[in-house]
KOLKOLLO-908742 format. One record per residue: residue number from 0; residue in one letter; x, y, z of N, C-alpha, C in turn. Coordinates in steps of 0.001 Angstrom, whole numbers, always signed. Each point is the difference from the previous one (the first is absolute). Layout:
KOLKOLLO-908742
{pt NUM, a, {X, Y, Z}, {X, Y, Z}, {X, Y, Z}} ...
//
This chain:
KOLKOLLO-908742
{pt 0, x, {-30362, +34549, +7069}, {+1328, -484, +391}, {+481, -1034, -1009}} {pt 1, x, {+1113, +114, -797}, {+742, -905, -774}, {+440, -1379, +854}} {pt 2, x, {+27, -1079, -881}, {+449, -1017, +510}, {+1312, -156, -586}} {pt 3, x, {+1171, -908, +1077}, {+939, -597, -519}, {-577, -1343, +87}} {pt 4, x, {-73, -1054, -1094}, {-187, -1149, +137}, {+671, -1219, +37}} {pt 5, x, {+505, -510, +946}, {+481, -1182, -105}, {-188, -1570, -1030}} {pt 6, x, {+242, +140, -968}, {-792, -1562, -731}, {+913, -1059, +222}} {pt 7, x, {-783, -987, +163}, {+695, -1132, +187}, {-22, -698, -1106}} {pt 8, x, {+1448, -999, -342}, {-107, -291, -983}, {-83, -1716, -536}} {pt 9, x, {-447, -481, +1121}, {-690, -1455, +53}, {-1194, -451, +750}} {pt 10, x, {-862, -555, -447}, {-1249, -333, +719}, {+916, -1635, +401}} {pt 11, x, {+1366, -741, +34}, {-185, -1215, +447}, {-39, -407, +1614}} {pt 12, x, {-692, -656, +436}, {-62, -746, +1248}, {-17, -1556, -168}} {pt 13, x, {+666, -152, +1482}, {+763, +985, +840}, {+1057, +690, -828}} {pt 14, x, {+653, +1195, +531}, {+1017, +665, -518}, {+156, +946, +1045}} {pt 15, x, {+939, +223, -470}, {+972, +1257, +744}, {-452, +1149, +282}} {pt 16, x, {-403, +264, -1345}, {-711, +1726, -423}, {-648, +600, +770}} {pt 17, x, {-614, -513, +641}, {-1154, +603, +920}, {+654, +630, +1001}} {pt 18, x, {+558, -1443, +499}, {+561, +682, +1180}, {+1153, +1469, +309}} {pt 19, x, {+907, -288, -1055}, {+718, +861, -580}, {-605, +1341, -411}} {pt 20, x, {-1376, +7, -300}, {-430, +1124, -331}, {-1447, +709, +1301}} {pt 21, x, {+326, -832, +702}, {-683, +378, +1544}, {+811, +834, +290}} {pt 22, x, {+1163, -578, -5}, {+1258, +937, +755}, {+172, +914, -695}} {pt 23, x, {+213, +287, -1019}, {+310, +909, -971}, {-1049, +1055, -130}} {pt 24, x, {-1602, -290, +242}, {-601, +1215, -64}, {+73, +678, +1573}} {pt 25, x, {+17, -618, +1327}, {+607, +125, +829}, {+1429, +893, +201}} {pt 26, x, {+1025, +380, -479}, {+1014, +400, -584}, {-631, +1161, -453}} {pt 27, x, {-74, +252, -1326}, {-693, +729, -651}, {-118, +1110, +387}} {pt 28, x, {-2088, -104, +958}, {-503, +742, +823}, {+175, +763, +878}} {pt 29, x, {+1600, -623, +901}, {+585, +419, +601}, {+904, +992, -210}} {pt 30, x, {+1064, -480, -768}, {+845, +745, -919}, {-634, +1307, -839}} {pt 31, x, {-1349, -230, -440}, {-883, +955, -482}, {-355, +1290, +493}} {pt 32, x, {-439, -381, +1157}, {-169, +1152, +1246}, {+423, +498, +641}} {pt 33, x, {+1756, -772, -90}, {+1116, +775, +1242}, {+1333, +215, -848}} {pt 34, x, {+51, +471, -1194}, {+819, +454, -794}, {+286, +896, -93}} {pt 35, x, {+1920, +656, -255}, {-287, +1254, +527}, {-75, +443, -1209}} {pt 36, x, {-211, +1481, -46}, {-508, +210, -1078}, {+758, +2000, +485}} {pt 37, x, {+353, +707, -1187}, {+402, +1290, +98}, {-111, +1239, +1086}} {pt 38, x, {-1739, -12, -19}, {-684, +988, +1062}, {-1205, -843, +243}} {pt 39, x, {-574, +572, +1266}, {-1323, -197, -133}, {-974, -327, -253}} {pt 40, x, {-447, +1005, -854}, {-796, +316, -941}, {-22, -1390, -733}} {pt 41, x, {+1244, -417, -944}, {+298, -1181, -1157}, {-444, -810, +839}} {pt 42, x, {+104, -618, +1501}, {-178, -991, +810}, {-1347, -108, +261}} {pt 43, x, {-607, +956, -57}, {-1768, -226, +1}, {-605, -163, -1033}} {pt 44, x, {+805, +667, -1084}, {-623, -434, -1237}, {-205, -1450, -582}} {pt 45, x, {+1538, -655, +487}, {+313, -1219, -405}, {-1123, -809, +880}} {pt 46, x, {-339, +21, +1178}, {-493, -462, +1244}, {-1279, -160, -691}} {pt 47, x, {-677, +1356, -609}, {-1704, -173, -413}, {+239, -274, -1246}} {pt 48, x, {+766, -47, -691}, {-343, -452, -1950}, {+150, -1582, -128}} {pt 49, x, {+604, -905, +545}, {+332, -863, -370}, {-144, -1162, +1494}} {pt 50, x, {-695, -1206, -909}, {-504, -1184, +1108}, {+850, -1144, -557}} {pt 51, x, {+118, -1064, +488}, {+836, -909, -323}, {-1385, -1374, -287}} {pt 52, x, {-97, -772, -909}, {-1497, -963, -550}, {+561, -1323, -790}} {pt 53, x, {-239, -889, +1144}, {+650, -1371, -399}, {-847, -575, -1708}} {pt 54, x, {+275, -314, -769}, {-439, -582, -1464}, {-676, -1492, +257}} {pt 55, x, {-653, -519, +500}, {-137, -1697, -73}, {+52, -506, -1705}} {pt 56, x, {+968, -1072, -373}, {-301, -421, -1183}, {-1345, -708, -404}} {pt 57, x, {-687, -479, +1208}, {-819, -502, -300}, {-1508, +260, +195}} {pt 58, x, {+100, +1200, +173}, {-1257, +643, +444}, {-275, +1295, -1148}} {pt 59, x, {-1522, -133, -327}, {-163, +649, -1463}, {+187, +2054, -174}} {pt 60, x, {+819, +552, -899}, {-92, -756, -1128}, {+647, -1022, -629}} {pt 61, x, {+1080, -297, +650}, {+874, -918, -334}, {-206, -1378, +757}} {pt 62, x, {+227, -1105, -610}, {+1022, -287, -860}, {+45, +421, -1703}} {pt 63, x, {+42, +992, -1000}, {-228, +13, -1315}, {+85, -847, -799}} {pt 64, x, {+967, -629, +167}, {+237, -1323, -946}, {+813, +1171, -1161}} {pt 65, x, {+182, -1277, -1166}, {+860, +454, -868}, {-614, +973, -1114}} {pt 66, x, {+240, +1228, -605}, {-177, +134, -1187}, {-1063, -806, -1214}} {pt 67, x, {-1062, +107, +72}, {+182, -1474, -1158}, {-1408, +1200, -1245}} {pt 68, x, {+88, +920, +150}, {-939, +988, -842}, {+1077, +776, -684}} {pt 69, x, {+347, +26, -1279}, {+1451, +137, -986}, {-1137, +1199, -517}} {pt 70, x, {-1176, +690, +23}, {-217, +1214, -832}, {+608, +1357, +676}} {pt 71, x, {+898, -28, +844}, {-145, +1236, +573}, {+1341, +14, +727}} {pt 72, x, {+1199, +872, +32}, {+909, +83, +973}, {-223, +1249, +1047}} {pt 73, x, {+143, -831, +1014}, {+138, +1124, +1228}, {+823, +1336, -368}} {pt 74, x, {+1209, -52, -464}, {+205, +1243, -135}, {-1057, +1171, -954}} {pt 75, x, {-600, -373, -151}, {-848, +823, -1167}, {-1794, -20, +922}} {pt 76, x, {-138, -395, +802}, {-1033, +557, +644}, {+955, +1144, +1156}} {pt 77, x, {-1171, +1007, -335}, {+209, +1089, +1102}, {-666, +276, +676}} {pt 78, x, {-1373, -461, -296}, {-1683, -192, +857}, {+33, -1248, +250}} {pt 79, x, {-637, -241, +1673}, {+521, -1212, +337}, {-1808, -540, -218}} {pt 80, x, {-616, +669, -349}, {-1213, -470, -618}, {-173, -565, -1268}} {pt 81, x, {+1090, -21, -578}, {+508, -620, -1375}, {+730, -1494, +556}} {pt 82, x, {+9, -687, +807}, {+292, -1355, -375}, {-1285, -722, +278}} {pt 83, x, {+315, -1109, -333}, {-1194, -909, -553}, {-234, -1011, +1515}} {pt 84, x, {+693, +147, +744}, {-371, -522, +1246}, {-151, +443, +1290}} {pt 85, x, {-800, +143, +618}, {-908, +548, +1158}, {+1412, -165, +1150}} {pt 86, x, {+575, -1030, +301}, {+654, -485, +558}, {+1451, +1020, +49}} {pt 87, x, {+82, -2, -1225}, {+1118, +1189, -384}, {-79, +991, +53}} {pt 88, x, {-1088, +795, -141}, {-662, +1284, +247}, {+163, +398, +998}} {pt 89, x, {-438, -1351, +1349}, {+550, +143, +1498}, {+1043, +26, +341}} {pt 90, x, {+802, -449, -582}, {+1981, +87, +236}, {+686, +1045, -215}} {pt 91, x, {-1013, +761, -1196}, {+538, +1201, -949}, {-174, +1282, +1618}} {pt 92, x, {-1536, +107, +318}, {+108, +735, +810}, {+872, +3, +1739}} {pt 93, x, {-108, -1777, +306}, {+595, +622, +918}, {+1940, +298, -74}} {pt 94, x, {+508, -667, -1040}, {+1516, +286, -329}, {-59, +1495, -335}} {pt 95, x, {-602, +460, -536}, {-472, +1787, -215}, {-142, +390, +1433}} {pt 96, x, {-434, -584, +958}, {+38, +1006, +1221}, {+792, -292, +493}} {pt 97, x, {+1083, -775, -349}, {+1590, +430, +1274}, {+943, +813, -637}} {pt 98, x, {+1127, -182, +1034}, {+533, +1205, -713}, {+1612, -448, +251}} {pt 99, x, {-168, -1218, +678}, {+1222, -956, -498}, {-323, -1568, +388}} {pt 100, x, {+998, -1172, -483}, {+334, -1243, +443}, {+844, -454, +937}} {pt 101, x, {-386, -1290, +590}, {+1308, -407, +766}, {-198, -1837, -890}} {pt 102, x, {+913, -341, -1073}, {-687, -1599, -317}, {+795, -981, +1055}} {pt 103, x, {-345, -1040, +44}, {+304, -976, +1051}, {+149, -1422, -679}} {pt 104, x, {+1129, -532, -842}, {-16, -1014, -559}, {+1244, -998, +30}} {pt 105, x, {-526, -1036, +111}, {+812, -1644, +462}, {+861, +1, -1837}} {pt 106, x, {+667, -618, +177}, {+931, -625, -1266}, {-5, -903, -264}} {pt 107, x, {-587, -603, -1165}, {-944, -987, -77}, {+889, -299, -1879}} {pt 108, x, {+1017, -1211, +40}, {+574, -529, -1022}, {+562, +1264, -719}} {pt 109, x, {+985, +800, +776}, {+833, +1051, -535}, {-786, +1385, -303}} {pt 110, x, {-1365, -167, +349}, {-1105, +1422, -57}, {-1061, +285, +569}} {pt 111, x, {-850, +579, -401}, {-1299, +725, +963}, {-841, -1189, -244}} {pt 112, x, {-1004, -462, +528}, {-1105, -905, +28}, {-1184, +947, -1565}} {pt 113, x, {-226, -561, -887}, {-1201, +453, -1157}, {-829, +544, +901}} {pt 114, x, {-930, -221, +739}, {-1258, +563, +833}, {+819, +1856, -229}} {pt 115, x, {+1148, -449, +423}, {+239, +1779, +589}, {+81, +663, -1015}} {pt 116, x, {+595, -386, -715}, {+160, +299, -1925}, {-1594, +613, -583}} {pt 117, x, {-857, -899, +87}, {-1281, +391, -386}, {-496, +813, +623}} {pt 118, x, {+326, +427, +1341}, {-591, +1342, +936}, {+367, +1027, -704}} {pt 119, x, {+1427, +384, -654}, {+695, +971, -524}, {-931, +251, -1731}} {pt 120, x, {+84, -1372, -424}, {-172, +239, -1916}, {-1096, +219, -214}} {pt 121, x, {-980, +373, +1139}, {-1196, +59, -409}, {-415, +1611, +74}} {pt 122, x, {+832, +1126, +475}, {+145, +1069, -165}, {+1311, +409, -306}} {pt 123, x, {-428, +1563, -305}, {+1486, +671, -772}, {+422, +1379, +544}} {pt 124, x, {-924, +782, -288}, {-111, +1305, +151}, {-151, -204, +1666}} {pt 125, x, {-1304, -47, +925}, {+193, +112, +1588}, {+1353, -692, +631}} {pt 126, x, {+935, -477, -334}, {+1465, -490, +589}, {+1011, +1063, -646}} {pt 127, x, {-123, +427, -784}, {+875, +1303, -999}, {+505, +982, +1011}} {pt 128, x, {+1175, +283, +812}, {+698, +1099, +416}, {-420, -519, +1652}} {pt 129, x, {-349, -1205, +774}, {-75, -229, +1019}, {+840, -672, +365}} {pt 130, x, {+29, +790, +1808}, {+1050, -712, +505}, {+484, -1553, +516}} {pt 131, x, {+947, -825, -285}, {-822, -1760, +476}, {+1585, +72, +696}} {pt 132, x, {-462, -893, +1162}, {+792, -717, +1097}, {+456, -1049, -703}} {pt 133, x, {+959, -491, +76}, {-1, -1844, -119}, {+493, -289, +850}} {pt 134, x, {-845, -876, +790}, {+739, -1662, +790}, {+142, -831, -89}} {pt 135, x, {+760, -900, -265}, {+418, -1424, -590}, {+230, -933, +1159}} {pt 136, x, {-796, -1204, -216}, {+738, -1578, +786}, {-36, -931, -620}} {pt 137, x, {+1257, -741, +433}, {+419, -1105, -188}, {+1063, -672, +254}} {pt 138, x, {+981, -938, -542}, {+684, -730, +113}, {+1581, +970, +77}} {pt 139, x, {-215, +941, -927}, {+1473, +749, +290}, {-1223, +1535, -329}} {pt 140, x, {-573, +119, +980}, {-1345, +1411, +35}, {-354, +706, -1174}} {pt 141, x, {-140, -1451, -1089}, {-914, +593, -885}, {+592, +1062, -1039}} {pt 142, x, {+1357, +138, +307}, {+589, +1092, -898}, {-135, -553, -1634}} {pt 143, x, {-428, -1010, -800}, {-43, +187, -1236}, {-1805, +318, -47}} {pt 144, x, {-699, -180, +1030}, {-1443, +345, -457}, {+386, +1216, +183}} {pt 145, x, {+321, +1174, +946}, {+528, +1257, -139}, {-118, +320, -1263}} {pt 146, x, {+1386, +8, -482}, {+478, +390, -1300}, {-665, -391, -1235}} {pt 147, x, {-1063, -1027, +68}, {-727, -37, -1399}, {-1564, +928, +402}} {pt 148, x, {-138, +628, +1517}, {-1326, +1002, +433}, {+899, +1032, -362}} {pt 149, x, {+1270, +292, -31}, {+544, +1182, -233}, {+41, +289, -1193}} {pt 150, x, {+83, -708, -849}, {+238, +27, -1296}, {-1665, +252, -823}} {pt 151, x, {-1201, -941, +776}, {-1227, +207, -490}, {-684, +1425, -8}} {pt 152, x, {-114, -36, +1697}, {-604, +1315, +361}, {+363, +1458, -104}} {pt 153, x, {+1972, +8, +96}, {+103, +1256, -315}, {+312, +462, -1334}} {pt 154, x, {+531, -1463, -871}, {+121, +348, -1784}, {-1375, -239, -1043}} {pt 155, x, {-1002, -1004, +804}, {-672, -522, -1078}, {-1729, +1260, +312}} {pt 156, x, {+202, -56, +1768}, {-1109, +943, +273}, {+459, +1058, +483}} {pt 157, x, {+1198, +532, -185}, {+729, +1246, +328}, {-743, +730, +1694}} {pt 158, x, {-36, -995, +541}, {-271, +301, +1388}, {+1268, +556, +715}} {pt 159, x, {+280, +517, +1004}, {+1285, +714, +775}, {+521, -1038, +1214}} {pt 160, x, {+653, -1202, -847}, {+327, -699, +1340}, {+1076, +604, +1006}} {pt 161, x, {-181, -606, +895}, {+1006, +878, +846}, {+1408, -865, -190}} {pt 162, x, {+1035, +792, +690}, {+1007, -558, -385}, {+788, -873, +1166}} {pt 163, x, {-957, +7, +1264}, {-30, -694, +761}, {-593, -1095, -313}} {pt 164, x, {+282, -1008, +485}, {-1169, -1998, -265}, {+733, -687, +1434}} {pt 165, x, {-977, -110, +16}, {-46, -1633, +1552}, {-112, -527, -503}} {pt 166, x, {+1154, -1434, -12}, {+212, -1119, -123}, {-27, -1298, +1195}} {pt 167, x, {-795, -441, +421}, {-196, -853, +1111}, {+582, -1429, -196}} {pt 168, x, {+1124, -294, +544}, {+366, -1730, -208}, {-644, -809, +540}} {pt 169, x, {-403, -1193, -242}, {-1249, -289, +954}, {+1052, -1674, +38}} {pt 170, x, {+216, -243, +1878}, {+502, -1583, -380}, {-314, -1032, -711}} {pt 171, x, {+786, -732, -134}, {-534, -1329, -928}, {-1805, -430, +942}} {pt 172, x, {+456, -143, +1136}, {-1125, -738, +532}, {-1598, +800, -297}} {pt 173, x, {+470, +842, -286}, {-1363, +960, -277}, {-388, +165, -1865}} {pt 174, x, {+817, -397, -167}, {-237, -390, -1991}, {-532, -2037, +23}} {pt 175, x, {+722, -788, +785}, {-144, -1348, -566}, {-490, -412, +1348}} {pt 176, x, {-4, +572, +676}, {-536, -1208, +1216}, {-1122, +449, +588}} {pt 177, x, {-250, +229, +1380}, {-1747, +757, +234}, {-380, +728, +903}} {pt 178, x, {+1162, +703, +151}, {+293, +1169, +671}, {-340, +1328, -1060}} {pt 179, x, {-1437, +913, +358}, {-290, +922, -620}, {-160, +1272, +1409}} {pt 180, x, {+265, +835, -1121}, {+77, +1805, +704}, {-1510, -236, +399}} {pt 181, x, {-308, +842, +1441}, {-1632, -26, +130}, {+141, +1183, +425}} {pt 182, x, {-978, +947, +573}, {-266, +1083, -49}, {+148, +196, +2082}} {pt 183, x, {-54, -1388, +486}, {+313, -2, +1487}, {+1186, +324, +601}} {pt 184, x, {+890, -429, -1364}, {+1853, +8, +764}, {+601, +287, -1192}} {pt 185, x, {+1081, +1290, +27}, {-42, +460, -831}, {+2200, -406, +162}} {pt 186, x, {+706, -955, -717}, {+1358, -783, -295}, {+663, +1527, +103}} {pt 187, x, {+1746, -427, +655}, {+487, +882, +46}, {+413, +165, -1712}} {pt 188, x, {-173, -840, -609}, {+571, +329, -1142}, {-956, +1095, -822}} {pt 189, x, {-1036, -52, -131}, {-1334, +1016, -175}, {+763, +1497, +931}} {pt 190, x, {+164, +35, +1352}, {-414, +800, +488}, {+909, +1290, -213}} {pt 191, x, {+1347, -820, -329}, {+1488, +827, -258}, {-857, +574, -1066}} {pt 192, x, {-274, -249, -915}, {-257, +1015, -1265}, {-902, +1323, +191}} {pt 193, x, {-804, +482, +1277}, {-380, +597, +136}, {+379, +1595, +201}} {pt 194, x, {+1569, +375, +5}, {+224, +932, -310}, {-1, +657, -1733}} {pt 195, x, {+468, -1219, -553}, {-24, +21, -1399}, {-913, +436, -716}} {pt 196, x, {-1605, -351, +389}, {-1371, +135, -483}, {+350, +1652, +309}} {pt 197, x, {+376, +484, +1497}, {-574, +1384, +298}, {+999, +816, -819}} {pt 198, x, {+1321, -625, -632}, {+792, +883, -1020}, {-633, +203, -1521}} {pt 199, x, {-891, -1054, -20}, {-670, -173, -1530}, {-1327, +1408, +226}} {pt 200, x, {-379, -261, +1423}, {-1001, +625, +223}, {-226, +1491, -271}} {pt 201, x, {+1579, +208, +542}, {-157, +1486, -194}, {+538, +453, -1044}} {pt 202, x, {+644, -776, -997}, {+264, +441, -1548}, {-1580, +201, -506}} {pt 203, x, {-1123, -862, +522}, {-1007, -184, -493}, {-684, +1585, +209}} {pt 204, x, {+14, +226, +1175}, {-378, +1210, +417}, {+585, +1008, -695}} {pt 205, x, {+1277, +490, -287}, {+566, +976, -352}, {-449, +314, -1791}} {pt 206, x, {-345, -1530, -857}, {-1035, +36, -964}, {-1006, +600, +4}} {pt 207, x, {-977, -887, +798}, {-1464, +998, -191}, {-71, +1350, +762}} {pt 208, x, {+1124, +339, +943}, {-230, +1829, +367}, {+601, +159, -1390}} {pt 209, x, {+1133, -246, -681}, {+242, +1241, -966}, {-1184, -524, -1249}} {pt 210, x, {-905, -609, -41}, {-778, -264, -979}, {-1156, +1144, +222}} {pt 211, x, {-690, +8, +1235}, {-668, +513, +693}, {+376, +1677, +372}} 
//
């Protein structure tokens, strides 16, 4: 069974992310299994090929850290037994066994947080022609981290973003003060977006059947 994987794209705490992405694989799963889908047949297929698998940033193989071995570019390994780190080897295979993304990232001084950056630059080829979700939060939902993941993943790693993106506004009090998303109570402002995910969802779907 292929995974869709959810990655998250900050290890900070407290933070938002988590919670936001409780709900969101929640969503997902749901949306996953009760989608309609043409006939039948496509509806069972979709039902047994594909699981929905939360990413922890901080649980191994990741965190990767940055780049810092200059003999070798990812695009030019095609054997994932050809990089020089064990660690990566493990990333190589399990990004090789899904068969799409959903990323999940805060807007952090007009862009994506580096951590998430280094999840991506450390492969080339296993992200090549896959499908990625984006969800964005923040202060006005993250729409310039959007557009610089749109610009990375589907020009720089020619991944198939969708042309759907969740953008989540998140109140002031939940950026500067100490009010965070938890995974217990899920803000009406979170919850409205949940048709949105299941419109991204099924562009997502209509990808990997005609890939498949």
């Amino acid at each position: 069974m292929s995974k869709i994987a959810l990655i998250l794209g900050s290890s900070r705490t407290p933070s938002n992310g988590r919670g936001i992405a409780s709900w969101l694989t929640s969503v997902l799963k749901s949306r996953f299994n009760n989608s309609p889908t043409p006939n039948a047949d496509m509806e069972k297929k979709v039902n047994n090929l594909y699981r929905v698998c939360f990413v922890d940033p901080t649980v191994s193989p990741l965190p990767l850290g940055p780049i810092v071995d200059g003999s070798y570019m990812p695009s030019d390994i095609h054997n994932p037994d050809k990089y020089p780190s064990p660690a990566v080897q493990q990333w190589s295979t399990f990004v090789s066994s899904c068969a799409g993304f959903v990323v999940l990232s805060p807007q952090y001084n007009w862009g994506y947080p580096g951590e998430l950056k280094n999840v991506f630059d450390h492969l080339y080829w296993e992200w090549r022609g896959k499908p990625v979700m984006l969800v964005t939060y923040g202060g006005h939902g993250g729409n310039k981290s959007a557009t610089l993941l749109r610009e990375v993943l589907g020009g720089g790693l020619k991944m198939k973003v969708l042309s759907k993106s969740v953008e989540i506004t998140l109140p002031s009090a939940y950026i500067k003060g100490e009010e965070w998303v938890t995974g217990a109570h899920v803000p009406e402002f979170i919850a409205k977006h949940e048709s949105s995910v299941g419109e991204a969802l099924e562009e997502m779907l209509q990808l990997l059947s005609a890939k498949a």
